[in-house]
N, C-alpha and C positions, 0 to 999 in steps of 0.2 A: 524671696528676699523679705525679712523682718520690715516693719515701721523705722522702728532702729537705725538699722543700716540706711534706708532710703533719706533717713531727715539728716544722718551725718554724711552723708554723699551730697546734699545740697548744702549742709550749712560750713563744709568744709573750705570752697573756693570763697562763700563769705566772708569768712575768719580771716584768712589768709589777704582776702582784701581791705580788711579794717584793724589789722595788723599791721600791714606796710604802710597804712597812711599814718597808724598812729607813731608809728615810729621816723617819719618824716619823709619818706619815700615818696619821689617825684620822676617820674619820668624824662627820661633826655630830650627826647625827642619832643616835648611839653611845652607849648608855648611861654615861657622865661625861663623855663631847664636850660642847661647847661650845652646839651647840643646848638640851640638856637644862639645861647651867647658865646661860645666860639665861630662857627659856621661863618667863614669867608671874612674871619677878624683877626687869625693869627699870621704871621708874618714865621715863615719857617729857616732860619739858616741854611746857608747857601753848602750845596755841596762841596766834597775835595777829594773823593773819593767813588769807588762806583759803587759800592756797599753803601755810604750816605746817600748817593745819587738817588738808587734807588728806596731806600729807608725816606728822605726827603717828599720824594714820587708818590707814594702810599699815603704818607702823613695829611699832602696835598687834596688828596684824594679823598678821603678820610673827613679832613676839617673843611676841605674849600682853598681856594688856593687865594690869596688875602686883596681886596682889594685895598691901596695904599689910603682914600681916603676914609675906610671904617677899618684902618686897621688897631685893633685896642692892645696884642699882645703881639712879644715875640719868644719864640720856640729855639732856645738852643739846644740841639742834639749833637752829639758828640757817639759814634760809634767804633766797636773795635771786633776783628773778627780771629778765630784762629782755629785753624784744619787739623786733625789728630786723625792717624789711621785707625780704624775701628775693627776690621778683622783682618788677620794676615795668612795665611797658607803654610803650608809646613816647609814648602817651598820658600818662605819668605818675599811672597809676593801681596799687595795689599790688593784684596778687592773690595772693599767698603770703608768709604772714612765717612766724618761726623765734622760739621760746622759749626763752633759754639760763638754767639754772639750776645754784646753786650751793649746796651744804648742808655747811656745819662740822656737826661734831658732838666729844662728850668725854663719854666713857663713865665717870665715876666712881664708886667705891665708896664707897656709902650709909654704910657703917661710919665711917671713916677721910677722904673726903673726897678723896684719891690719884685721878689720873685714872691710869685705866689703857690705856685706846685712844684715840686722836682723831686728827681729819684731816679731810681736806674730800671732795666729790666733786664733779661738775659733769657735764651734760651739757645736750642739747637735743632739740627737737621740731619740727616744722612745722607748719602750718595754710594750706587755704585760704580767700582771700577773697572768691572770685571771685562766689559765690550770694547772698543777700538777707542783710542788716545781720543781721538776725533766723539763719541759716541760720550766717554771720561768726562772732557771739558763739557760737552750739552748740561751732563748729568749735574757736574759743579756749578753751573752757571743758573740753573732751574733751583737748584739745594740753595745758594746766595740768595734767588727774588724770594722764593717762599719764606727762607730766614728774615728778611726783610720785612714782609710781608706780617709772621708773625709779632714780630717787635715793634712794626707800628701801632700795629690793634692794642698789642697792649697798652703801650705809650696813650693812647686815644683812651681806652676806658681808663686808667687812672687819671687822664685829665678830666673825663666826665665824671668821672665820681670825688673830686676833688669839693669840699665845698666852699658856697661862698664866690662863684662862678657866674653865679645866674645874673639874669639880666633886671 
């Protein structure tokens, strides 16, 4: 290996560090990031469904689940779900559908009432049908938490990458 090569193999993780600082790059997880000033201060809407339910469960999980006297925000999310078959048989029997979901949410502040982040996210999942009614529903019910699952994380990184959060 060249001189060359060796000094741009060290000055490369360099760069890329005084790069991200100069460009305002902070850490979540950083003592006054943005992790620390949500964590166990958001207050999350109440389920009404078992798709919120669990969506709710994650987000909890996620942020912390609020204690009433630090709580600084509240979280409305609003979810919507809807199943479409994904492959059919010539037979016209469906063995694989797809779960597409979609979650608003509006982070305001408890104080004042001011939203301060909101937006939607969306994505989906599969399942198959192909095994017993019985075997069908597991598979449906595993495709919903991971659906879930997925749309809280995102919900959670665009709340940490929101700015203007920190403490």
């Amino acid at each position: 290996m060249s001189l060359f090569n060796r000094r741009s193999l060290l000055l490369t993780p360099l760069a890329a560090c005084v790069l991200a600082t100069a460009c305002g790059f902070q850490p979540v997880y950083a003592p006054g990031g943005t992790g620390e000033a949500l964590h166990g201060k958001v207050a999350v809407t109440e389920p009404n469904s078992v798709e919120s339910y669990l969506l709710v469960q994650n987000l909890e999980q996620r942020l912390g689940r609020d204690a009433s006297a630090q709580k600084l925000y509240d979280l409305d999310v609003t979810v919507a779900t809807a199943t479409q078959s994904a492959a059919i048989t010539t037979t016209n029997e469906t063995n694989r559908y797809t779960i597409e979901g979609r979650a608003e949410f509006s982070l305001r502040s408890a104080e004042t009432g001011r939203i301060l982040v909101s937006g939607n996210v969306h994505d989906f999942v599969g399942y198959s049908a192909a095994g017993s009614t019985v075997s069908t529903l597991a598979d449906e019910r595993d495709a919903t938490e991971r659906l879930m699952i997925i749309l809280s994380d995102q919900i959670v990184n665009r709340l940490y990458a929101a700015p203007g959060l920190t403490q």
